[in-house]
VEXDREN-2710 file (C-alpha; in Angstrom, 1 decimal):
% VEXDREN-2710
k/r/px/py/pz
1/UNK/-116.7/53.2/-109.4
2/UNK/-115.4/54.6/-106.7
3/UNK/-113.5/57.2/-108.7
4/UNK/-116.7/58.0/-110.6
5/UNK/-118.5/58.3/-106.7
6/UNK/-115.5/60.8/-105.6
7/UNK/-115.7/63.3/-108.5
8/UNK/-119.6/63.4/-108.1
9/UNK/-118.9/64.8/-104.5
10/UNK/-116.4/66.8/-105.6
11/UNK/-118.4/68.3/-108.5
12/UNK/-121.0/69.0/-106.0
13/UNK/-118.9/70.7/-103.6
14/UNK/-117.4/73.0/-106.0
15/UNK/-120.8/73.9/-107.2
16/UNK/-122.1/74.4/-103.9
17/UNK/-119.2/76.5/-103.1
18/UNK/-119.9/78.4/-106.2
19/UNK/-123.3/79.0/-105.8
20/UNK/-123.1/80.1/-102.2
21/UNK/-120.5/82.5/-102.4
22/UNK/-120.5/84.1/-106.1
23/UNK/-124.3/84.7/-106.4
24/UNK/-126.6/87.0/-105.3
25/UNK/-125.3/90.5/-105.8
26/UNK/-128.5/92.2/-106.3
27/UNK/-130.8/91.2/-103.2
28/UNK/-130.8/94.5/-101.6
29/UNK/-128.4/96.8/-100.1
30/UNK/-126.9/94.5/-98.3
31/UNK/-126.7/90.9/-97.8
32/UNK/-125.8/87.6/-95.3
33/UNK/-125.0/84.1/-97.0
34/UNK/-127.5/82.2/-94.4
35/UNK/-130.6/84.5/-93.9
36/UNK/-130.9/87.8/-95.5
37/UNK/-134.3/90.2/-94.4
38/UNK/-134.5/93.9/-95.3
39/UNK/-136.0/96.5/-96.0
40/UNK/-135.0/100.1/-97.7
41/UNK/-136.5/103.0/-98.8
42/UNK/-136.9/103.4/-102.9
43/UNK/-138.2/106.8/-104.4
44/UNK/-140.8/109.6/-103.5
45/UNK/-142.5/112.2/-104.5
46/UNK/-140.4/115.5/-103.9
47/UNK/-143.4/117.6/-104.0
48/UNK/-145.1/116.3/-101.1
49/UNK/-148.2/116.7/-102.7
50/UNK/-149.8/113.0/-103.0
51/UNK/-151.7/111.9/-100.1
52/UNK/-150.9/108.2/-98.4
53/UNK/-154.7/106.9/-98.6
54/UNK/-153.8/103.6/-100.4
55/UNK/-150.8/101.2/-100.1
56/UNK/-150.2/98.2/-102.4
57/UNK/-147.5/95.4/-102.6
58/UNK/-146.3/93.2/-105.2
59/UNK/-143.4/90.2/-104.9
60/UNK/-141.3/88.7/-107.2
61/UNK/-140.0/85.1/-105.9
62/UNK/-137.1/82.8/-106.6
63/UNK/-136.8/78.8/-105.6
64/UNK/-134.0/77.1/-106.4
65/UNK/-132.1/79.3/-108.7
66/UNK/-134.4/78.2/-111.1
67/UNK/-137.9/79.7/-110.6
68/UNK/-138.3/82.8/-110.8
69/UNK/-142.3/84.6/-110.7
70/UNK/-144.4/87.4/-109.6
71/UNK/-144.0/91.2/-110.3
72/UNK/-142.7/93.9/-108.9
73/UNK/-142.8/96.6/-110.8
74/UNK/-143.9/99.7/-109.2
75/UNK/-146.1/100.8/-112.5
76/UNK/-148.1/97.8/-112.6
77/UNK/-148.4/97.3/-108.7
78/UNK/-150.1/100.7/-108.8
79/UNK/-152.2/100.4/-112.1
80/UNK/-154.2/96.9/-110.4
81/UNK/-154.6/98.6/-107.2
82/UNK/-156.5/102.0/-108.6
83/UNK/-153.5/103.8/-107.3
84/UNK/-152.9/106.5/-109.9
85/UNK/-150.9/109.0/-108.3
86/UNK/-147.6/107.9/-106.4
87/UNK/-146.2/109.5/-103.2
88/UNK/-143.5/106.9/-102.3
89/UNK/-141.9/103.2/-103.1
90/UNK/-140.3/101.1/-101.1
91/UNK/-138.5/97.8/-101.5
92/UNK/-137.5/95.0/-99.4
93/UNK/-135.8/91.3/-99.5
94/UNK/-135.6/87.7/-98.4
95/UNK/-133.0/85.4/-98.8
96/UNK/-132.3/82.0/-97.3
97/UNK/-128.9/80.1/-97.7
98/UNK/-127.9/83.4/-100.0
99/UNK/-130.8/83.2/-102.6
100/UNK/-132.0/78.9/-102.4
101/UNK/-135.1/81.1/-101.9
102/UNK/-135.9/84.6/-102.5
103/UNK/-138.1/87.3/-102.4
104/UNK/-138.3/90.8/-103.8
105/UNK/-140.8/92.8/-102.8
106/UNK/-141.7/96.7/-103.6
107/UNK/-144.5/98.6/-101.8
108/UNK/-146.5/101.8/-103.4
109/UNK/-148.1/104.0/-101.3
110/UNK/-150.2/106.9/-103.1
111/UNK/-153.7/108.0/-104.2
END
């Protein structure tokens, strides 16, 4: 029983190990293993020519490595806000303990 009580441990460790250090590559441009916050510009308009009268967010959340919901799409975030012509899009993150919970959010700005 012991035995059985020592691998258990061990099994968790590894895993824990695993998930803490080989996971996560695609948070943002850059991330920490504890506490992860930024934010970073996406794409905009090169023409200049869209005003900035509306802005509009959408999320996309992760718990546990096993939950993931929400949308973040910049299409879709603009079509349910009336926001039918984009000047720029803008991203940012949240991590804790390197993805145990997550957040991906993008921001639309536009008319």
């Amino acid at each position: 029983m012991n035995s059985l009580k020592r691998h258990n441990i061990l099994f968790f460790v590894i895993i824990l190990f695993f998930s803490l250090f080989f996971t996560g590559c695609a948070v943002g441009p850059t991330h920490g293993y504890i506490v992860t916050e930024t934010q970073f510009p996406g794409t905009f308009n090169p023409e200049n020519n869209v005003k900035a009268d509306k802005e509009a967010k959408g999320c996309q959340y992760t718990v546990l490595y096993l939950v993931t919901y929400g949308d973040a799409g910049a299409g879709s975030i603009a079509f349910k806000n009336g926001i039918t012509k984009i000047a720029t899009i803008d991203h940012s993150t949240f991590s804790l303990f390197s993805g145990l919970i997550r957040n991906y959010c993008t921001f639309v700005v536009g008319e």
